[in-house]
Structures are given as structure tokens and as C-alpha cells.
Residue, then its C-alpha position, 0 to 999 in steps of 0.5 A: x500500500x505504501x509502495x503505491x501511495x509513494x507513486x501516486x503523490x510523486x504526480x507533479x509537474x505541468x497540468x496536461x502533461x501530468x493529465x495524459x501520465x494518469x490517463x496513460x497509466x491508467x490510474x483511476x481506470x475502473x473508479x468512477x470517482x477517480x475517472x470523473x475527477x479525470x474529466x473534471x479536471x480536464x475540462x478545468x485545464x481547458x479553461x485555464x488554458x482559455x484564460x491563458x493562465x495555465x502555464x501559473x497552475x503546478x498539478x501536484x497529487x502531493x498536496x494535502x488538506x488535513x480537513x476533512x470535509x473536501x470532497x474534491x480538487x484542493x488547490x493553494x496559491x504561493x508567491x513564486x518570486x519569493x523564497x519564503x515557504x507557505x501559502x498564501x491562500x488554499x481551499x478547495x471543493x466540499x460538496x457536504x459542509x454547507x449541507x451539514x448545516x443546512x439540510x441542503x446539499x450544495x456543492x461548493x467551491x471557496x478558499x481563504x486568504x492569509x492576508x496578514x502573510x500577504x501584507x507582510x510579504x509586501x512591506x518587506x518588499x517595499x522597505x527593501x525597495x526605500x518605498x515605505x517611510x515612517x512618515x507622510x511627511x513631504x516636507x521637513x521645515x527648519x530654521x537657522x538663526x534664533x526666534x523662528x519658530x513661529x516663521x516655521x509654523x506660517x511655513x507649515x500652515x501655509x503648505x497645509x492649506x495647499x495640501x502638501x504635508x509638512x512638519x516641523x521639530x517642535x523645539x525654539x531652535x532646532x540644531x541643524x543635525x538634528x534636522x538632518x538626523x531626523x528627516x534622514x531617519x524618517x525619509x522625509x525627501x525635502x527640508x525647507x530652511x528658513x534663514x533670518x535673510x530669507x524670510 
């Protein structure tokens, strides 16, 4: 029996290709379920195939579920550009869970999503990539010389008002490494300097 399992998952590989193997093979010949589930998968690669999206599906018998109400073809989806190991979404067919519920038999397809893993996967990309930043902030205000602390805050209230998103270090007067350090740390991409010259 072991012998026979251990052949029957190595089945993995490019859908038609794994298809005409089982048929060649005669894996399911004499079992009505095994020879629908033939059929149905046939008709399902034609339709990825109409969808040119049959060359993203991987046939793999080796794919297991450990709940037991799926009553058909299971499937999972993963990131290919990524090393990380896991799913990102599962599911499959369970003809009798909804049944089991409400009196009704009604066959049915669903999955789930692991968005959390999703979400993960795409901040890590995008810290890789410098696209995620600490702040909104556009715009760092900052000063040289003494007593301009209300000037930075006009300058604030002045880019607020057209919608760009500015802050300043609310200190009377900031050291200029500590600007720096901040906007720096923050990846805030401009600093605004107001001198006692400029203003």
C-alpha cells in the first residue's frame, strides 16, 4: 500500500502533461470517482488554458488538506518570486459542509486568504525597495538663526492649506543635525530652511 501511495503523490509537474501520465497509466481506470475527477479536471485545464493562465497552475497529487470535509480538487496559491515557504491562500471543493448545516446539499467551491502573510510579504518588499517611510511627511521645515519658530509654523500652515504635508521639530531652535538626523531617519525627501535673510 505504501509502495503505491509513494507513486501516486510523486504526480507533479505541468497540468496536461501530468493529465495524459494518469490517463496513460491508467490510474483511476475502473473508479468512477477517480475517472470523473479525470474529466473534471480536464475540462478545468481547458479553461485555464482559455484564460491563458495555465502555464501559473503546478498539478501536484502531493498536496494535502488535513480537513476533512473536501470532497474534491484542493488547490493553494504561493508567491513564486519569493523564497519564503507557505501559502498564501488554499481551499478547495466540499460538496457536504454547507449541507451539514443546512439540510441542503450544495456543492461548493471557496478558499481563504492569509492576508496578514500577504501584507507582510509586501512591506518587506517595499522597505527593501526605500518605498515605505515612517512618515507622510513631504516636507521637513527648519530654521537657522534664533526666534523662528513661529516663521516655521506660517511655513507649515501655509503648505497645509495647499495640501502638501509638512512638519516641523517642535523645539525654539532646532540644531541643524538634528534636522538632518531626523528627516534622514524618517525619509522625509525635502527640508525647507528658513534663514533670518530669507524670510
Amino acid at each position: 500500500m505504501c509502495a503505491k501511495l509513494e507513486k501516486f503523490v510523486q504526480y507533479k509537474g505541468q497540468p496536461w502533461e501530468m493529465l495524459q501520465r494518469l490517463k496513460d497509466e491508467n490510474v483511476f481506470t475502473g473508479h468512477k470517482e477517480g475517472e470523473d475527477t479525470i474529466k473534471e479536471m480536464e475540462l478545468l485545464f481547458t479553461y485555464l488554458d482559455s484564460m491563458k493562465v495555465l502555464d501559473k497552475i503546478s498539478f501536484d497529487f502531493s498536496l494535502a488538506r488535513g480537513l476533512d470535509y473536501y470532497t474534491g480538487v484542493i488547490f493553494e496559491a504561493v508567491l513564486t518570486d519569493t523564497d519564503r515557504v507557505g501559502s498564501i491562500s488554499g481551499g478547495g471543493r466540499y460538496d457536504g459542509l454547507i449541507g451539514m448545516f443546512s439540510g441542503k446539499n450544495i456543492p461548493s467551491v471557496g478558499g481563504s486568504i492569509g492576508i496578514e502573510r500577504i501584507f507582510n510579504i509586501l512591506e518587506e518588499r517595499m522597505l527593501s525597495k526605500g518605498e515605505i517611510r515612517a512618515t507622510e511627511t513631504q516636507v521637513l521645515v527648519t530654521s537657522m538663526g534664533k526666534n523662528l519658530t513661529a516663521k516655521r509654523l506660517e511655513a507649515c500652515s501655509i503648505m497645509w492649506k495647499e495640501g502638501i504635508k509638512a512638519e516641523t521639530l517642535y523645539t525654539e531652535n532646532p540644531r541643524t543635525d538634528k534636522t538632518f538626523s531626523y528627516a534622514f531617519d524618517n525619509g522625509i525627501p525635502l527640508i525647507l530652511i528658513i534663514g533670518e535673510q530669507e524670510i
